[in-house]
C-alpha positions as CSV (number, residue, x, y, z in Angstrom):
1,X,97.4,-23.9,-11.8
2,X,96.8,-20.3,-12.9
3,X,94.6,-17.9,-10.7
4,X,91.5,-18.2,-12.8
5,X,91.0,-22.0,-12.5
6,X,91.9,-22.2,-9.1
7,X,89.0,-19.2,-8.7
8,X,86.6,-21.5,-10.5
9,X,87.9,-24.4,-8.7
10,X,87.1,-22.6,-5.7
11,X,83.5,-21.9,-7.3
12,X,82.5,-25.3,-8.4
13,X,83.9,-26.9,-4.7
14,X,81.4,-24.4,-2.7
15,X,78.8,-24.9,-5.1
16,X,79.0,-29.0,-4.6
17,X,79.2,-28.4,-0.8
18,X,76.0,-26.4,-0.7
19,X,74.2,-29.3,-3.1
20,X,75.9,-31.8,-0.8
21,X,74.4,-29.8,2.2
22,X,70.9,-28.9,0.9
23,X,70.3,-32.6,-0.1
24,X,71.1,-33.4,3.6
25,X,69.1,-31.1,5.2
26,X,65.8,-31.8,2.8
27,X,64.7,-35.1,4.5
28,X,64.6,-33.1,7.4
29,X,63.3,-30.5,6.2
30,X,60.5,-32.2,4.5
31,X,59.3,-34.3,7.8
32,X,59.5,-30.9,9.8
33,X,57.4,-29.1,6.9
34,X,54.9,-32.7,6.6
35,X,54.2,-32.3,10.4
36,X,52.7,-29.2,10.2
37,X,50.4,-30.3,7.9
38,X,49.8,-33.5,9.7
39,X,48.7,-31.6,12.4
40,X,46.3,-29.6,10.8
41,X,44.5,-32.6,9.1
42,X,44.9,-34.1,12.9
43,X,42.8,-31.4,13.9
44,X,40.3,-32.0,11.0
45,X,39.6,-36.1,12.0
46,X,39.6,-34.8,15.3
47,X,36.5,-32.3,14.7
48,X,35.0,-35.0,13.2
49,X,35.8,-36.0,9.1
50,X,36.3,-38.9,8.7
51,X,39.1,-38.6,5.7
52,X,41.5,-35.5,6.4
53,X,44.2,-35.7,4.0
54,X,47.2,-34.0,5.1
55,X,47.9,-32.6,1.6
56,X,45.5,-32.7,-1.6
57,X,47.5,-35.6,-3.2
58,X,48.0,-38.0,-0.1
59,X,46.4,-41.1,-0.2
60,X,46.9,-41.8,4.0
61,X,44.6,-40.0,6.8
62,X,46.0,-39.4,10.4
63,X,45.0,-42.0,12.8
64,X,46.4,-41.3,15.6
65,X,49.2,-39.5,17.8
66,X,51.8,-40.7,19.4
67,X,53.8,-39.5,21.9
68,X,56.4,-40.2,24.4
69,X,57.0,-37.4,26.9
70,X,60.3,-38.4,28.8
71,X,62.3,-38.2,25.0
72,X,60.0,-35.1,23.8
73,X,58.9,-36.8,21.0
74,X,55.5,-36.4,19.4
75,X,54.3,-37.5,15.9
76,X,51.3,-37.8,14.0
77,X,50.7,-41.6,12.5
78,X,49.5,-42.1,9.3
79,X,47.4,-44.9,8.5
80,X,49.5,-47.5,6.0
81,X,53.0,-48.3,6.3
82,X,54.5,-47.6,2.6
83,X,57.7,-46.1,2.1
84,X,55.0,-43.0,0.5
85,X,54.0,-42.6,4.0
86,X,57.4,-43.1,5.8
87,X,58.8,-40.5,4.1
88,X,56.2,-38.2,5.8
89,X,55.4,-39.7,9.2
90,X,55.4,-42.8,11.4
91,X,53.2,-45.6,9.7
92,X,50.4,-47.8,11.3
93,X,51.2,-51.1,9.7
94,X,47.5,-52.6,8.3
95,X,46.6,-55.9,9.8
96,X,47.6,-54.7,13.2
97,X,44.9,-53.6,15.6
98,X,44.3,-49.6,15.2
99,X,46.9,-47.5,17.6
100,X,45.2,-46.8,21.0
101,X,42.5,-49.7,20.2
102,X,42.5,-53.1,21.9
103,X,45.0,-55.5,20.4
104,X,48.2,-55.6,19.0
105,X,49.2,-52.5,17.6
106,X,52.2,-51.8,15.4
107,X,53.5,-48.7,14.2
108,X,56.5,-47.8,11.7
109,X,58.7,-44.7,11.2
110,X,62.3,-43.9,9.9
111,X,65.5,-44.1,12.5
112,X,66.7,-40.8,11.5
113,X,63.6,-38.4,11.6
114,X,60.2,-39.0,13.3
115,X,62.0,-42.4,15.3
116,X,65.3,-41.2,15.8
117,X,63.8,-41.0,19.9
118,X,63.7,-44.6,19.6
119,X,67.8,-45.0,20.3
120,X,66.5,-43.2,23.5
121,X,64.0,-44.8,24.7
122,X,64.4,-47.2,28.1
123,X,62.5,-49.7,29.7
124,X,60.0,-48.0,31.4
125,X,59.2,-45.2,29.4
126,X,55.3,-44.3,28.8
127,X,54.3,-43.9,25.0
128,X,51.1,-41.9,25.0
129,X,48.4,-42.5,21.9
130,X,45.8,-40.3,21.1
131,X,43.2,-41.5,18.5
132,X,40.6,-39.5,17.0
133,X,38.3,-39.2,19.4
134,X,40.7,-37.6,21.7
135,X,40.7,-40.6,23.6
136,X,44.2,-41.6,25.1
137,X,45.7,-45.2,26.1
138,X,49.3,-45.3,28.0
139,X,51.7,-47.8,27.2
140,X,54.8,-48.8,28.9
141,X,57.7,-50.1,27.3
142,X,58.2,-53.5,28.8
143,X,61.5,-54.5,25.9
144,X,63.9,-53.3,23.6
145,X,65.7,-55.5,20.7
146,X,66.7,-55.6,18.1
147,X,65.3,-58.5,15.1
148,X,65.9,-59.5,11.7
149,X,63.4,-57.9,9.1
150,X,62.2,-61.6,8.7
151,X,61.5,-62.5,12.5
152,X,57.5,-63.1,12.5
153,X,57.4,-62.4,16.3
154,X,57.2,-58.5,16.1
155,X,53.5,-58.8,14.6
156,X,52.5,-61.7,16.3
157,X,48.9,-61.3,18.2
158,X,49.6,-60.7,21.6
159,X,47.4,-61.6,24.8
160,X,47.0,-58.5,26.1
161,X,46.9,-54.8,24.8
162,X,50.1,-53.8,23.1
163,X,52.0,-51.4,20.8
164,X,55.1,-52.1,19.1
165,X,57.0,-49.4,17.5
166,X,59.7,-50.1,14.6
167,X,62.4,-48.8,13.0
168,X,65.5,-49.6,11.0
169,X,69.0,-50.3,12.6
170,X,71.3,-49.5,13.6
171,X,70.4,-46.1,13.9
172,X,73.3,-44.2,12.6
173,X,74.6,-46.7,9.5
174,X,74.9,-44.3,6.7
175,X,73.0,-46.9,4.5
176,X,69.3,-47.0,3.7
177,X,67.3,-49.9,5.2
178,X,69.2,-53.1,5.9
179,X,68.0,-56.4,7.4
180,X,67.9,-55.8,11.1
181,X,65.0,-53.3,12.8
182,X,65.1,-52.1,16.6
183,X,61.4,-53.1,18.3
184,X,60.3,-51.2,21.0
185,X,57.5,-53.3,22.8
186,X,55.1,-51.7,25.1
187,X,52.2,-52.9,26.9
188,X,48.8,-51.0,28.2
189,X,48.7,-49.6,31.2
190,X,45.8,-49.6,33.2
């Protein structure tokens, strides 16, 4: 191979690498970037207005925040569960009672951003949610499994107060979605 095309060889390799490596780093990037804006539309329902979008073009208001101290995780939720919203921040899934309100409670997010804690999480841990009105409820993680997508049980009405936080698994498969999710199930505390 003559000098020139191994030179240009050399230049179209690095160039691909970098492509390769900015497409990696932009889903990152992007939930980083999303959660400073969540957090100033946070502080907007929290001061009182009632739709705060986080972003001119969203159609999902913060509704709570979430946060487990012992993994130094903290998220903003977003009201609606839609791959549109997962791609920004953890999802409240509708038909589920509001996170931090009496009920069940079940919240959403993707394994390899804002619920990547989740493969760190133990039995035990608290999970701290803040709604709006800066009211907190402590939740402690009573199991950990892992279901098929199809396995009603994970939004089933429970007695008491609950939250239930979900994500895809297992946590490191280098393909999108699949049919089994990891359930964290957390009870109030009192």
């Amino acid at each position: 191979m003559s000098p020139p095309r191994r030179v240009a060889c050399g230049v179209l390799a690095g160039a691909l690498g970098a492509a390769i490596l900015a497409w990696g780093l932009w889903i990152p990037a992007k939930a980083a970037l999303a959660q400073i804006l969540l957090e100033r539309a946070w502080a907007q329902v929290q001061e009182g207005a009632p739709a705060a979008r986080p972003w001119p073009w969203a159609d999902t208001t913060p509704v709570a925040r979430l946060s487990v101290p012992a993994r130094g995780a903290s998220a903003i939720v977003l009201e609606g569960a839609t791959g549109r919203t997962l791609a920004f921040a953890p999802g409240h899934l509708a038909g589920s009672a509001r996170p931090g309100a009496p009920g069940h409670s079940v919240v959403a997010g993707h394994r390899d951003t804002h619920f990547a804690f989740l493969r760190e999480l133990v039995v035990g841990d608290v999970v701290r949610v803040e709604r709006p009105d800066g009211e907190q409820r402590r939740y402690s993680v009573v199991e950990l499994a892992v279901v098929h997508e199809r396995d009603p049980s994970v939004l089933a009405p429970t007695d008491g107060d609950a939250l239930t936080l979900l994500t895809c698994f297992p946590f490191h498969s280098p393909r999108p979605g699949g049919p089994l999710r990891y359930v964290a199930h957390a009870e109030a505390l009192p």
